[in-house]
N, C-alpha and C positions, 0 to 999 in steps of 0.2 A: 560657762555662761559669760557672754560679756555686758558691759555696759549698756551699749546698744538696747540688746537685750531685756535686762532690767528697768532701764526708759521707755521702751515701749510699751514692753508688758505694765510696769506700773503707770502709766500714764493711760494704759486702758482699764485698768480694774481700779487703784487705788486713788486718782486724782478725781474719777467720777461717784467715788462711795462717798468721800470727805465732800465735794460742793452738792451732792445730793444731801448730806448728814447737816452743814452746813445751810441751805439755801430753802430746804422743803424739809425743814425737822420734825413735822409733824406726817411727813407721809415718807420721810426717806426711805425705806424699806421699798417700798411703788417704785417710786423713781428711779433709785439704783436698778431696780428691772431693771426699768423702762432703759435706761442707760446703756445696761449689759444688753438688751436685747438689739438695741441698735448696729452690733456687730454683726449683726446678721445681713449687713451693708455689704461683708466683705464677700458673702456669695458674687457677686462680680468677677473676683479671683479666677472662679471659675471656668470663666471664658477666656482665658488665658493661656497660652501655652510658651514655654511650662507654666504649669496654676502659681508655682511657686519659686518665686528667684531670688533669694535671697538681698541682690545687688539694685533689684529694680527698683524706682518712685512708685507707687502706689498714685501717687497723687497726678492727676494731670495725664495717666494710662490704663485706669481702670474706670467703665462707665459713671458707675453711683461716687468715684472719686476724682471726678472730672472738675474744672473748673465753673461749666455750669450747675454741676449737681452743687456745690459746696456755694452759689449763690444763692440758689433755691434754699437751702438749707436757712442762708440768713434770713432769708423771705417768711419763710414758716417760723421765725424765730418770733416772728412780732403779734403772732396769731395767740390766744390763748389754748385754743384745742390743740394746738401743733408744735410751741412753744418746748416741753418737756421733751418731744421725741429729735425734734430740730437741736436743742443743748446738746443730747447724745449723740446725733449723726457730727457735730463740729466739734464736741471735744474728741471723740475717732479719726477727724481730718486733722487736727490739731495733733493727737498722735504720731500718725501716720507722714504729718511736717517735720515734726520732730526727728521721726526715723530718718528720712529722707535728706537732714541735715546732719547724724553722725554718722 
């Protein structure tokens, strides 16, 4: 396992339990869903060939991780209905940044 590895993965599961635990302590439990369910962003992959490259950005060559999708995202961020699921989809591009830069 490398670093890499471990920064992404923990920056998809444990960076979004703590500002969910943190930010909405009274529904964190909802939210982290709401959070983990956002990954389901990464269906995009999909249409990809190969689905899977270990070397590729994510960012900027997958549809839903497109530079318009990730403005939209801040767009919905300012919405109250949309607010929670838009935090998930940016801290997943925020991930996915991350990766992209080790």
């Amino acid at each position: 396992m490398t670093l890499k590895f471990f920064f992404h993965y923990g920056f998809h599961f444990i960076v979004p339990a703590i500002i969910a635990f943190l930010f909405f302590r009274k529904k964190w439990k909802i939210v982290f869903g709401i959070f983990i369910a956002t990954m389901l962003v990464d269906l995009d992959h999909l249409l990809a060939t190969p689905i899977f490259d270990p070397n590729r950005c994510s960012i900027g060559f997958h549809p839903l991780h497109s530079y318009y999708a990730i403005a939209l995202y801040f767009v919905l961020s300012y919405f109250k209905k949309t607010r929670i699921i838009a935090i998930g989809l940016l801290l997943h591009m925020l991930a996915d940044i991350i990766d992209c830069m080790l």
